[in-house]
N, C-alpha and C positions, 0 to 999 in steps of 0.2 A: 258909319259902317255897321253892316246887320251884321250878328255873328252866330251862326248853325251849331247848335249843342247839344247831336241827336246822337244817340249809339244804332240807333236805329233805319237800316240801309234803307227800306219805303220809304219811310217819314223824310229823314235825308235829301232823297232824290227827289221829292217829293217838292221840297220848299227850293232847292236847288233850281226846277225847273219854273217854278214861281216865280221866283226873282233873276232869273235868268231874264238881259236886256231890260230890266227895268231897276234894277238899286245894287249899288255895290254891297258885296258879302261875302264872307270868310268861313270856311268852314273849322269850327276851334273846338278841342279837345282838351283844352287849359283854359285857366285865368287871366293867362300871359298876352291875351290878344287885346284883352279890354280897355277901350280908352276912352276919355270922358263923353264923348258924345253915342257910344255905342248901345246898338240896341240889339236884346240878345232872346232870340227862336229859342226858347229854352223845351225841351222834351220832355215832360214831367213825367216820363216812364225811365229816364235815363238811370240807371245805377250807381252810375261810377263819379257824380259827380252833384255835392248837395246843392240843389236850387239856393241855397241860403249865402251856399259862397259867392256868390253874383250878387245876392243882394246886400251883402254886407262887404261888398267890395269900397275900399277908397274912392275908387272912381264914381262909382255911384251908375252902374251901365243900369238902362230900363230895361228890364227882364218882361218878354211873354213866355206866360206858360203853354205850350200848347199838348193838348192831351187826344191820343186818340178815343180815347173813350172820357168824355170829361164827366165831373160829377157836381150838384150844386155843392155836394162838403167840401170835397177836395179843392174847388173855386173860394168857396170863403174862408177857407185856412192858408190857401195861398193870397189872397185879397188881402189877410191878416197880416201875411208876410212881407206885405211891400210890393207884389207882382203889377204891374203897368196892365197888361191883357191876357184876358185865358179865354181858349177859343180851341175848338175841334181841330187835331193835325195835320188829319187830309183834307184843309177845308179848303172852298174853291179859290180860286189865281183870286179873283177880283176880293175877297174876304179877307184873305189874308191880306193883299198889298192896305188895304182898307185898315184892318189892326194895326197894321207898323204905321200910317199914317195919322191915325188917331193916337198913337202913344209917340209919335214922335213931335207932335203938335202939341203936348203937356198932358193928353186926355188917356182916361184909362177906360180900357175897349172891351166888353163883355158879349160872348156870344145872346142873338138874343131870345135862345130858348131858358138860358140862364137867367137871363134878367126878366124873363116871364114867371119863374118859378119863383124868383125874388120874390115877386110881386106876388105869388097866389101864397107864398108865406108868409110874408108880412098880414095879409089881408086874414090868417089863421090865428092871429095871436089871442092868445084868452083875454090878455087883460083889455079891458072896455077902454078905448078911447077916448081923449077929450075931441071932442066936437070941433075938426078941424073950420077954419073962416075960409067960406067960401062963397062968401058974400062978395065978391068981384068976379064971381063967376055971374053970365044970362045962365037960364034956366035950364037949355040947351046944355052947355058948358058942363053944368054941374051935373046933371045928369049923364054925360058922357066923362068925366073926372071920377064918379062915383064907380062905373064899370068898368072903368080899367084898374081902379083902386081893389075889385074885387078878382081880378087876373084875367080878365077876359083881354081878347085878341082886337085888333081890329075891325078884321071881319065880323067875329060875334057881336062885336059892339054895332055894327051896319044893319047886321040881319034883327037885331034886338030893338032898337030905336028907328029902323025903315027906315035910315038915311044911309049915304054912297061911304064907302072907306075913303072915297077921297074929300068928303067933308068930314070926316070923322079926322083926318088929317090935318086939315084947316082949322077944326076945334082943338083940338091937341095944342097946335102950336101958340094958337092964342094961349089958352090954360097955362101953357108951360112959361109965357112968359108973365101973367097975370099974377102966377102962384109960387114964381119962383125958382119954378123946380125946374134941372135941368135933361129931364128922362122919364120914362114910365115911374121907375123903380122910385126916383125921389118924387113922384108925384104920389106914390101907393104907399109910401113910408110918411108923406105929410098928412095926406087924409087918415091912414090907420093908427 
């Protein structure tokens, strides 16, 4: 069961029309609705109701935050907190059903301007790194692991190196399983 935890009548209507014909959902103003499997559209502009009581609920419901104006602090102090997904409010039908699907499968779902930013901070940290092994990278590989390590995009990385975004995709996912990592963000946090 999703459960809608918006004071917010746009936002609201908004997810309302989202999950309209495609997943069962309650629109809740309490606690009282939560039950072990429930996953909870939480409003992170809500007033009346602390994000924290969801997450320190018995049941244990997976909380997305969704924010209409999100921020990377406000993301990793709820990240801190336990939150399953934070993601833009009025984000599109397919993004959102996309978030409840990913945190409903165990995974925790970051919009991915977020986890771009992740990655150009990580890549800003003063203290010098030890020399990630990237010795099971081709040469290719590492070279394309290195510029995303540095927050660059797909595209930048296509126009940078003259190859297609769509081999730049094909490197990625070798990398990602060569190195470990299961994302941009932990492939920019093992090289930095």
């Amino acid at each position: 069961m999703i459960l809608i935890h918006s004071t917010n009548f746009q936002v609201q209507h908004h997810w309302q029309m989202v999950l309209e014909n495609e997943l069962n959902y309650q629109i809740s103003d309490s606690l009282d609705n939560v039950s072990e499997n429930s996953i909870v559209l939480f409003d992170a502009q809500n007033p009346l109701l602390s994000i924290s009581q969801y997450l320190e609920h018995p049941l244990k419901p997976q909380v997305i935050a969704l924010q209409v104006n999100p921020t990377v602090q406000e993301g990793l102090q709820l990240l801190q907190l336990g939150i399953r997904g934070y993601s833009p409010a009025l984000n599109s039908k397919i993004h959102l059903l996309d978030t409840i699907k990913m945190v409903e499968s165990g995974n925790i779902w970051l919009y991915p301007e977020f986890i771009q930013a992740m990655v150009t901070l990580s890549s800003q940290q003063k203290n010098p790194p030890k020399k990630a092994d990237l010795s099971a990278l081709s040469k290719r590989e590492e070279e394309v692991a290195l510029l995303v390590s540095k927050g660059l995009s797909n595209k930048e990385i296509a126009l940078k190196t003259k190859i297609t975004e769509r081999t730049i995709k094909a490197h990625l996912s070798k990398i990602f399983v060569k190195l470990n990592a299961n994302d941009r963000l932990g492939l920019a946090l093992y090289i930095n």
